[in-house]
C-alpha positions as CSV (number, residue, x, y, z in Angstrom):
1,X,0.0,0.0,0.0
2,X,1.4,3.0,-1.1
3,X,2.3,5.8,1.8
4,X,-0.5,9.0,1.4
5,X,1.2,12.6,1.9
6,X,1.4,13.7,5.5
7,X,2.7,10.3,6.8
8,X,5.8,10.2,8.5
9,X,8.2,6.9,7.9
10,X,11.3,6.0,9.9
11,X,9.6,8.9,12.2
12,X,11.7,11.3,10.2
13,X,10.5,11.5,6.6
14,X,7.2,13.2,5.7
15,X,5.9,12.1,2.3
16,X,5.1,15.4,0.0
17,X,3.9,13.4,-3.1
18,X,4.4,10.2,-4.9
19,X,6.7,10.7,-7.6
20,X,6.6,7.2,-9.6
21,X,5.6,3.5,-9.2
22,X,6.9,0.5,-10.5
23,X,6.7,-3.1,-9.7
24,X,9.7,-3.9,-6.9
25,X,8.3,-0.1,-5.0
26,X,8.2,3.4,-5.4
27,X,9.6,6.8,-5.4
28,X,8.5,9.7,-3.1
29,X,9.2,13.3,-2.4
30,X,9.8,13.7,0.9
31,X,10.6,15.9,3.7
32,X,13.2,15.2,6.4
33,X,11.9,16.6,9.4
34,X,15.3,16.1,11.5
35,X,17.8,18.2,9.0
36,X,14.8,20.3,7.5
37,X,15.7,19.8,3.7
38,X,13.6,18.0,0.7
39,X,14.9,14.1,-0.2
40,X,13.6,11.6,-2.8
41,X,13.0,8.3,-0.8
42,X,13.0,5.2,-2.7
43,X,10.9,2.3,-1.6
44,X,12.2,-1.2,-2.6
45,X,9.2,-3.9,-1.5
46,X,11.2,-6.8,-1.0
47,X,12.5,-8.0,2.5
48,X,14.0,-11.5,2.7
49,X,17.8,-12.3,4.0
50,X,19.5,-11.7,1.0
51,X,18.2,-8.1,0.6
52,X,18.9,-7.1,4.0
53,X,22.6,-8.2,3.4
54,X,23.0,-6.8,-0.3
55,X,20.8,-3.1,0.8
56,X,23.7,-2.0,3.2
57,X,26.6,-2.6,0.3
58,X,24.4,-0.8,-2.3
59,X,24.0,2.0,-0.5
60,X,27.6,2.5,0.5
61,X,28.2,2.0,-3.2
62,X,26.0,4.5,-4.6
63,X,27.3,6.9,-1.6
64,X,30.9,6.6,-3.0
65,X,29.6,8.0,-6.5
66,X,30.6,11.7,-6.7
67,X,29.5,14.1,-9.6
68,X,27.6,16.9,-10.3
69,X,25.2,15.7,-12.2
70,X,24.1,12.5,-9.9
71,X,22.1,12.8,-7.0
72,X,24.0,12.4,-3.6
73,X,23.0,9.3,-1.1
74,X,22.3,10.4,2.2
75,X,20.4,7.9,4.3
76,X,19.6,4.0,3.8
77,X,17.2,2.0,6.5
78,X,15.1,-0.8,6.7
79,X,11.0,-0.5,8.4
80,X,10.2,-4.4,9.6
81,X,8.1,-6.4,7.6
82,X,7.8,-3.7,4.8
83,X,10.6,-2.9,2.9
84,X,14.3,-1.3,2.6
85,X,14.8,2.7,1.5
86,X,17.4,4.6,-0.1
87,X,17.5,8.7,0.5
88,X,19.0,11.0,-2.0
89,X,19.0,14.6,-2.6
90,X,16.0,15.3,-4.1
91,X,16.1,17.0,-8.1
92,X,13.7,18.7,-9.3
93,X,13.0,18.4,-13.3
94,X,11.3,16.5,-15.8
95,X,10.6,12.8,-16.1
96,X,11.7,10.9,-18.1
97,X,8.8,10.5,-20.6
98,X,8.5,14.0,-21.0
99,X,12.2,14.0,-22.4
100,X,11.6,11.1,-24.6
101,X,8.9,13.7,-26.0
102,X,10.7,16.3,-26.4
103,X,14.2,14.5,-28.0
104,X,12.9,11.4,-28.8
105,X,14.6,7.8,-28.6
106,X,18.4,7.8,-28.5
107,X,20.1,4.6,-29.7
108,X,23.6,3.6,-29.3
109,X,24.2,2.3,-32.7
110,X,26.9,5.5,-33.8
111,X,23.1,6.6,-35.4
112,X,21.2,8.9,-33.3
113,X,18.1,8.8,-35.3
114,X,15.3,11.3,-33.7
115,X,17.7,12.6,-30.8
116,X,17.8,16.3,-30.5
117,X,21.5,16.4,-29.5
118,X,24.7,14.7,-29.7
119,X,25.4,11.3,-27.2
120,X,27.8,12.2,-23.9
121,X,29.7,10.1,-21.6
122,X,27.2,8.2,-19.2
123,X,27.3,10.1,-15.8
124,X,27.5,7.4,-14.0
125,X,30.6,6.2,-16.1
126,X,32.1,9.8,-15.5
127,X,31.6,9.0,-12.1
128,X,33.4,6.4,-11.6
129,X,36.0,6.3,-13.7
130,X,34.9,4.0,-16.7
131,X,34.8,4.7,-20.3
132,X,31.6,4.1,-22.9
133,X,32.0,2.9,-26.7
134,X,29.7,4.3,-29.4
């Protein structure tokens, strides 16, 4: 069951508004009542062993990822019986249907038929280091 705005999880985050839904959880807009700033929370459904042994490591991984143009990590915990969450800083902007309208479907054959501008360096790849072919 989704969380409705107002509620409070981890007594700390206030849910503004449901940003998107898929089938493992969602993605909220949030409020952090403890350091007063706006987070996205991600909500991942699944709680057996093996998640709460992998969520830890994925969070520190995705912590260590610095650059400008990727949201920072800030908070990872667990609510009993329900799920696992990830914090980041929250960015405003569109989604990402609305820039598949307005450039279109890139494709990373060397031929970027219907894209609007030229392909760039994954951030996450700038991020940590790694290279991409086209």
């Amino acid at each position: 069951m989704p969380y409705l705005p107002g509620e409070t999880i981890s007594k700390r985050y206030r849910i503004h508004s449901l940003l998107g839904r898929g089938a493992h959880g969602a993605v909220y807009r949030v409020w952090d009542t403890a350091d007063q700033r706006e987070y996205a929370l991600k909500e991942y459904l699944r709680d057996d062993e093996a998640i709460r042994q992998l969520w830890p490591r994925q969070f520190r991984r995705l912590a260590g990822l610095r650059h400008p143009q990727l949201p920072a990590w800030r908070d990872h915990f667990r609510v009993e019986g329900v799920g696992h969450y990830l914090v980041s800083d929250f960015v405003a902007g569109a989604s990402l249907q609305e820039l598949l309208d307005q450039y279109g479907l890139c494709r990373p054959s060397g031929r970027w038929h219907g894209c609007n501008r030229p392909p760039t360096r994954s951030p996450i790849c700038t991020a940590k280091g790694c290279s991409t072919s086209t």
